[in-house]
C-alpha positions as CSV (number, residue, x, y, z in Angstrom):
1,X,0.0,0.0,0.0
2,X,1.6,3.3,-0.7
3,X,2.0,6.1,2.0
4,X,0.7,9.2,1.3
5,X,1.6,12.0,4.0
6,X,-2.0,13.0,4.2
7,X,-3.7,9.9,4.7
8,X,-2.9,10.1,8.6
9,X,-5.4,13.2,8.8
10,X,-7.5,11.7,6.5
11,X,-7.8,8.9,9.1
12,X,-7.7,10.8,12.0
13,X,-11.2,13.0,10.1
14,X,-12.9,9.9,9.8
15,X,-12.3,8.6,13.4
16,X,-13.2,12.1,15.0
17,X,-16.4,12.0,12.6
18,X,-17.4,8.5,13.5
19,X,-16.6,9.7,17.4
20,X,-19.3,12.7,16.8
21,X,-22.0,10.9,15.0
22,X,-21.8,7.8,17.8
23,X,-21.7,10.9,20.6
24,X,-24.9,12.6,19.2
25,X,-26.3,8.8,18.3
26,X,-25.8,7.8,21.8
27,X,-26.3,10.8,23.5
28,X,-30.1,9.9,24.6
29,X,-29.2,7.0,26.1
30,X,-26.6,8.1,28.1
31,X,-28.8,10.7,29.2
32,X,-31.6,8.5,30.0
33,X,-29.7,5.9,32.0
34,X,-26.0,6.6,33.4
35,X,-27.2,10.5,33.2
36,X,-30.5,10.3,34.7
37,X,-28.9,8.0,37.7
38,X,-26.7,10.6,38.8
39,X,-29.0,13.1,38.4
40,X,-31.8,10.6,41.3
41,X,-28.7,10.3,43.1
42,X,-28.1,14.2,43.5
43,X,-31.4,14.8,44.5
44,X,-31.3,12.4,47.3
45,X,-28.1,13.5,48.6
46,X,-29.2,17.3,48.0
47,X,-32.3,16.4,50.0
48,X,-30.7,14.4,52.5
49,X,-27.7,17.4,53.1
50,X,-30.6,19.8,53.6
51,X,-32.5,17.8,56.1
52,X,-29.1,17.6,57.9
53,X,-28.7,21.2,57.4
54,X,-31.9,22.4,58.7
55,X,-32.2,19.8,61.4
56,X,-35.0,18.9,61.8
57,X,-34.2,15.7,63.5
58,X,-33.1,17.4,66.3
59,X,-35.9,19.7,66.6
60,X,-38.1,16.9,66.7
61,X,-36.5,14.9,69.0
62,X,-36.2,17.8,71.6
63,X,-39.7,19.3,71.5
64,X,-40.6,18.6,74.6
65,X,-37.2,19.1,76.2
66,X,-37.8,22.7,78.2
67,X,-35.0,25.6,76.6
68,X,-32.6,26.3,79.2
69,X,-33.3,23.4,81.6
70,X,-36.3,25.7,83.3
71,X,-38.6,22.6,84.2
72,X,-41.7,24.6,85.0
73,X,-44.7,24.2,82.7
74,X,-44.7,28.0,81.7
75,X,-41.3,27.0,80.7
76,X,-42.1,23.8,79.0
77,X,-44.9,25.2,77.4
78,X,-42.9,28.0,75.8
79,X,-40.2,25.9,74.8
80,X,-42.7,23.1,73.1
81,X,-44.5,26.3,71.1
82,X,-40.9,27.5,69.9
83,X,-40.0,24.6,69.0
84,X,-43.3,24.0,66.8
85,X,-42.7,27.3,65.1
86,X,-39.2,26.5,64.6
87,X,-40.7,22.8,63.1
88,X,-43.0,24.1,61.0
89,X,-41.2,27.0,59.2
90,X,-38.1,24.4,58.8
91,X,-40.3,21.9,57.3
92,X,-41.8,24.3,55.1
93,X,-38.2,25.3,53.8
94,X,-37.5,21.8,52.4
95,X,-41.1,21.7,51.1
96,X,-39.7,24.5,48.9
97,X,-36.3,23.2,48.5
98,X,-37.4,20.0,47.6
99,X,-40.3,21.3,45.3
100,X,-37.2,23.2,43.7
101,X,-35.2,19.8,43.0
102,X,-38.2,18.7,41.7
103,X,-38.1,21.3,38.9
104,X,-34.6,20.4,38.7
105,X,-35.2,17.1,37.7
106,X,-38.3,17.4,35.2
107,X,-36.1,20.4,33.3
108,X,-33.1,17.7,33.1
109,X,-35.9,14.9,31.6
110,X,-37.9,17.4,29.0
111,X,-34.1,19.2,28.2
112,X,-33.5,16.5,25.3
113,X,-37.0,16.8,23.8
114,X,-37.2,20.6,24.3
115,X,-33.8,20.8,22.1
116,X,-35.3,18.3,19.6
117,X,-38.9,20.0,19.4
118,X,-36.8,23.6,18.7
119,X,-34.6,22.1,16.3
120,X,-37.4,20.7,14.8
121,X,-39.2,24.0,14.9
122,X,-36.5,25.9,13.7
123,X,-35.5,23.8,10.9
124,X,-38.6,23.4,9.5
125,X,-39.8,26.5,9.5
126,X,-36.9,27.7,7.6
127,X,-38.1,25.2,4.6
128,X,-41.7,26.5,5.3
């Protein structure tokens, strides 16, 4: 076979070609399973990392432990209606955060069929 010196890019074109069109061919499934496992694992550790860092298990196991070690009931009975405020407004923050994650993950599933739906839009409305 005879050498030419340009038939090492020549090569090197078609393996970087055959690279992209298997990337953009296997794109969706990647997306859809590998992608789409990291993204359920995020959420739960996101989730989990904001329990922690609201904690609410602590609140929740020392409601009815009196603020300040005051054991009268005045004292108790402040201390269990602070502590239910505190509850409350904390659990309504993750509410939000996790309603937010929630968005998170429905944008990452509809983000491959948005980009197909505007290519598609785009593409043929320019042949329209």
């Amino acid at each position: 076979m005879l050498y030419c010196a340009h038939m090492a890019s020549v090569v090197a074109a078609g393996q970087v070609f055959k690279d992209v069109v298997l990337d953009v061919l296997l794109f969706p499934v990647y997306w859809y399973s590998t992608g789409l496992a990291r993204m359920i694992t995020w959420a739960g550790d996101n989730l989990a990392a904001s329990f922690a860092s609201l904690s609410l298990g602590v609140w929740l196991k020392n409601i009815f432990v009196p603020m300040y070690g005051q054991r009268d009931w005045e004292s108790r009975l402040i201390s269990v209606f602070m502590r239910s405020v505190q509850i409350v407004f904390r659990s309504l923050g993750l509410f939000i955060w996790s309603v937010g994650i929630l968005v998170v993950c429905a944008l990452y599933l509809l983000a491959p069929l948005a980009l197909i739906a505007f290519a598609l839009y785009h593409g043929l409305g320019s042949l329209l």
